[in-house]
N, CA, C and O atoms as a printed pandas DataFrame, in Angstrom:
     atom_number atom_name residue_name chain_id  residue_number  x_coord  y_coord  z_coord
0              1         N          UNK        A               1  -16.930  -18.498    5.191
1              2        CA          UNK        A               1  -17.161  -18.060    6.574
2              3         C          UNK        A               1  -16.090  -18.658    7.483
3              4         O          UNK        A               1  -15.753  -18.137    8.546
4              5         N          UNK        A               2  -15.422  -20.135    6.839
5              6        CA          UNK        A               2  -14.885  -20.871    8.346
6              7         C          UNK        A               2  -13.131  -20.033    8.235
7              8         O          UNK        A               2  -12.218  -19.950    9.056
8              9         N          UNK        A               3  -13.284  -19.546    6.852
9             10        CA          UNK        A               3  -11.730  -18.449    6.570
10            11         C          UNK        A               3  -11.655  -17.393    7.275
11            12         O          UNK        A               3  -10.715  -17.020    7.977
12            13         N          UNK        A               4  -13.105  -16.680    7.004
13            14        CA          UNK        A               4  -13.041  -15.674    7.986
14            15         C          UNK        A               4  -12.965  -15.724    9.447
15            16         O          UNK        A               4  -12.459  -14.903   10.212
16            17         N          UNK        A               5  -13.495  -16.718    9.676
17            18        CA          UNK        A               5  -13.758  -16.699   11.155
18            19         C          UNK        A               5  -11.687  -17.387   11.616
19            20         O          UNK        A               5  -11.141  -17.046   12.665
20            21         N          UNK        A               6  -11.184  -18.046   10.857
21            22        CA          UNK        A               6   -9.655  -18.140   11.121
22            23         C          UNK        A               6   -8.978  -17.325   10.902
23            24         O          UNK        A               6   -7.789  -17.361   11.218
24            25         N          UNK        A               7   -9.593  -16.241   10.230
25            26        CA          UNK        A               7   -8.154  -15.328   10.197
26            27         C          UNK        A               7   -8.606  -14.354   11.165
27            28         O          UNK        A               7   -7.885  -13.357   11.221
28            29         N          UNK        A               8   -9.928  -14.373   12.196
29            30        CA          UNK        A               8  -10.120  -13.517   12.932
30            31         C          UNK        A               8   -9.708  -14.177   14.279
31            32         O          UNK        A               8   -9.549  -13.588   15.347
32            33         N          UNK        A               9   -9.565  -15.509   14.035
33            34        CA          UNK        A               9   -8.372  -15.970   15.346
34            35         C          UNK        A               9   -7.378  -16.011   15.409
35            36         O          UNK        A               9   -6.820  -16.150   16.497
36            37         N          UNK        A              10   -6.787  -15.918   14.380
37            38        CA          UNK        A              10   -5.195  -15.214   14.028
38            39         C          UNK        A              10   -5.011  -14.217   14.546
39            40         O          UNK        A              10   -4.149  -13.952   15.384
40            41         N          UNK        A              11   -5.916  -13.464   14.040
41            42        CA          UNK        A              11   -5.635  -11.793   14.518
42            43         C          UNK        A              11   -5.322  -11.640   16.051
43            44         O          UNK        A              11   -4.311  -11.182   16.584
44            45         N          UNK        A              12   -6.818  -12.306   16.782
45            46        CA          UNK        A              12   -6.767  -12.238   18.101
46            47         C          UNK        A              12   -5.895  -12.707   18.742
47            48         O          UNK        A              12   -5.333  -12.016   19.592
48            49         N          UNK        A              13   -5.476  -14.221   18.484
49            50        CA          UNK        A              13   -3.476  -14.688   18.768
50            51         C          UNK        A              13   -2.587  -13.341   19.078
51            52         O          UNK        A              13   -2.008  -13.002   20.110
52            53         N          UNK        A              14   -2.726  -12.529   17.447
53            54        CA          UNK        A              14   -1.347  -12.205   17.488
54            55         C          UNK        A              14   -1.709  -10.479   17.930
55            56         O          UNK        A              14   -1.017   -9.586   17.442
56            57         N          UNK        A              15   -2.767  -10.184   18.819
57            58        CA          UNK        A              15   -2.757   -9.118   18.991
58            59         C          UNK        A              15   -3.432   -8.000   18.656
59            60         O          UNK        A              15   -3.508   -6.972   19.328
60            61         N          UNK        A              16   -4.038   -8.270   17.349
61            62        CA          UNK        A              16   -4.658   -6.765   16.702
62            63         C          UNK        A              16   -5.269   -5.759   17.646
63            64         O          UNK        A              16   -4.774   -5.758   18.773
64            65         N          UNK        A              17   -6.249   -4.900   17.415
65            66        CA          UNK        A              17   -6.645   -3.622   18.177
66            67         C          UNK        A              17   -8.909   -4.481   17.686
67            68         O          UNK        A              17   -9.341   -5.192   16.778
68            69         N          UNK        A              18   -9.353   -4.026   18.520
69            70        CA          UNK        A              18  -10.508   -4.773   18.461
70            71         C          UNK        A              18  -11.125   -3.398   17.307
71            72         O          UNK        A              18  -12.260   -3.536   16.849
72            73         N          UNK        A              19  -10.613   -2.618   17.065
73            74        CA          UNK        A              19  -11.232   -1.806   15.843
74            75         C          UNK        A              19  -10.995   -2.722   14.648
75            76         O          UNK        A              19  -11.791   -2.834   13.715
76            77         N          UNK        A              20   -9.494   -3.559   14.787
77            78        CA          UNK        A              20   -9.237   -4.526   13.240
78            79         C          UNK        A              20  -10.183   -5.097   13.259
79            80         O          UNK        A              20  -10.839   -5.097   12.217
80            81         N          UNK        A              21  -10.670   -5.803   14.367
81            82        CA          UNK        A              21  -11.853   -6.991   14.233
82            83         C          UNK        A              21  -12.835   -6.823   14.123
83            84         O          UNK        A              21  -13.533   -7.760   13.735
84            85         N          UNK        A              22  -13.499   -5.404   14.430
85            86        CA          UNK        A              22  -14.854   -5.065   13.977
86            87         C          UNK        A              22  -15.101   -4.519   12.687
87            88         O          UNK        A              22  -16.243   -4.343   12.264
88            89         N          UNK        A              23  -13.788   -4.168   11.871
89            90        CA          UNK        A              23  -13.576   -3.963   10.388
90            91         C          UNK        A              23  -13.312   -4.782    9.610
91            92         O          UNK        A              23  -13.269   -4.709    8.382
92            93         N          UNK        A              24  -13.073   -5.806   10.439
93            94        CA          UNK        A              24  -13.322   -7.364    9.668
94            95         C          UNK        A              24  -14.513   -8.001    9.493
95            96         O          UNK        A              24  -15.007   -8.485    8.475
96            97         N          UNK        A              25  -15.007   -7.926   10.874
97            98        CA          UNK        A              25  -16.585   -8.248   10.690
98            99         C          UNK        A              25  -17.256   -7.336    9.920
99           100         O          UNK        A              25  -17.639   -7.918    8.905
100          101         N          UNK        A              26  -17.658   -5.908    9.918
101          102        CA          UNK        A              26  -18.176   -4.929    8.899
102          103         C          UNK        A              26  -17.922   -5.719    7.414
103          104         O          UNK        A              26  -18.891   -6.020    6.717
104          105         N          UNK        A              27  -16.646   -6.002    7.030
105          106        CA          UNK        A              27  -16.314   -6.116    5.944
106          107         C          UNK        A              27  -17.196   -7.254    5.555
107          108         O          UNK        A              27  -18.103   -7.194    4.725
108          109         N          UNK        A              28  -16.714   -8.630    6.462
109          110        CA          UNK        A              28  -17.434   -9.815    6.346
110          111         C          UNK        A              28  -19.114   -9.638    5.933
111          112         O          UNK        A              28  -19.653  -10.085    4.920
112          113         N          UNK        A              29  -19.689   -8.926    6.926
113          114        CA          UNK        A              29  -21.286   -8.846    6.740
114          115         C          UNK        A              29  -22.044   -7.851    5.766
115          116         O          UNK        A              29  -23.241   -7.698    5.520
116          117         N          UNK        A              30  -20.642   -7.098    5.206
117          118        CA          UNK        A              30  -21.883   -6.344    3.814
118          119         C          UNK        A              30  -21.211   -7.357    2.949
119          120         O          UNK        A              30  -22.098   -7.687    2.162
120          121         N          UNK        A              31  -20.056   -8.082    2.638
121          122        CA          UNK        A              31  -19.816   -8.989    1.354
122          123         C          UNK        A              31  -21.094   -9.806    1.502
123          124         O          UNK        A              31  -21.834   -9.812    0.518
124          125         N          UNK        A              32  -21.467  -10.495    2.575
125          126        CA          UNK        A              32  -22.829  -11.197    2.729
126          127         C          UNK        A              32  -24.163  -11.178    2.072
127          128         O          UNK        A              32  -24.886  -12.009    1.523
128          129         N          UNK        A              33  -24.227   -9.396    2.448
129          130        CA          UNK        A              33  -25.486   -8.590    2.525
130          131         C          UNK        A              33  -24.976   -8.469    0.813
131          132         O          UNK        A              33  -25.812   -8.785   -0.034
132          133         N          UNK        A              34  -23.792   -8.072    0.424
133          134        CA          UNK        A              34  -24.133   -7.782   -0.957
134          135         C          UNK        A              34  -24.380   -9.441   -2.059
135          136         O          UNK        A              34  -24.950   -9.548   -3.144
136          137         N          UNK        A              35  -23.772  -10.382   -1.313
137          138        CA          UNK        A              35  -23.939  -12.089   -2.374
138          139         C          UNK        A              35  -25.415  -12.289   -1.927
139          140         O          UNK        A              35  -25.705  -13.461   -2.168
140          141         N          UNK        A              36  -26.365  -11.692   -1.428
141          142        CA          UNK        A              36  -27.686  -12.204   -1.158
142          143         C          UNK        A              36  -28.811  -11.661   -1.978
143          144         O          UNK        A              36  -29.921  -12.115   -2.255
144          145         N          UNK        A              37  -28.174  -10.523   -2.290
145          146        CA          UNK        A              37  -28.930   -9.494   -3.183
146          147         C          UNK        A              37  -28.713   -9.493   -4.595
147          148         O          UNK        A              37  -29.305   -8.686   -5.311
């Protein structure tokens, strides 16, 4: 989580489009949803 959450302050540093970051988070929260199951 503390990777993800740094490379989503990277992103925001260097600019991305807030669609990258909500396809980061998407991504982040079904890998979650799928290691729980």
């Amino acid at each position: 989580v503390e990777l993800a959450l740094a490379e989503i302050l990277y992103l925001q540093e260097n600019g991305p489009s807030v669609e990258d970051v909500t396809t980061i988070l998407e991504i982040e929260q079904r890998a979650h949803e799928n290691g729980l199951q």
